[in-house]
N, C-alpha and C positions, 0 to 999 in steps of 0.2 A: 466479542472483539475479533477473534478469529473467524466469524464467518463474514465481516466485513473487510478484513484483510483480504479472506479470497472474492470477496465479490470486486475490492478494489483491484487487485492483480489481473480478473476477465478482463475489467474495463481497461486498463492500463494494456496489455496484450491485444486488445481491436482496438486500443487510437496508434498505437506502432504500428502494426499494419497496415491501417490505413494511410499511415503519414509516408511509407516507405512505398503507397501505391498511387497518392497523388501529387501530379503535377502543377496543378492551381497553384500557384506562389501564397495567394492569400489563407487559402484554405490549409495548405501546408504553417503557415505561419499560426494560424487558428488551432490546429491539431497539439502544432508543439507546445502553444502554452495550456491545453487541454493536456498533454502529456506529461508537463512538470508538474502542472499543480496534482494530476493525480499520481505522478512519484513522491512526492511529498507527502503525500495523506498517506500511502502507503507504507512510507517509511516511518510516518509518525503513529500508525497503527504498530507495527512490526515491533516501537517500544514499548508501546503502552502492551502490548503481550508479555512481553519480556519480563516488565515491570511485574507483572499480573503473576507472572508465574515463579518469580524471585519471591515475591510476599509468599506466594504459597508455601513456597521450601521452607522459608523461613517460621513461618506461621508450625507448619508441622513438626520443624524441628524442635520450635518450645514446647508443643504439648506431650514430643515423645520424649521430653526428658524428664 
């Protein structure tokens, strides 16, 4: 899950710049909804981490006691 969070974050980092370096109105408009939806996956990766790593704690915490 982590290595798809950062492969999302490359891609998310070169549609920003790209979008901050074209001026094609459509293309610009194409980028940004390429740029929400892969803010979204990102952030819904970033919980399923979280997630991942809460269970862990948790999980540990029962077997060391």
């Amino acid at each position: 899950a982590q290595a798809d969070v950062a492969a999302t974050d490359v891609l998310l980092q070169q549609t920003i710049a790209q979008l901050d370096s074209t001026t094609n109105r459509y293309q610009r408009n194409m980028l940004g909804l390429k740029r929400d939806s892969l803010q979204a996956r990102y952030d819904a990766m970033c919980g399923v981490v979280k997630m991942i790593r809460m269970r862990q704690k948790n999980e540990q915490s029962k077997t060391e006691k």
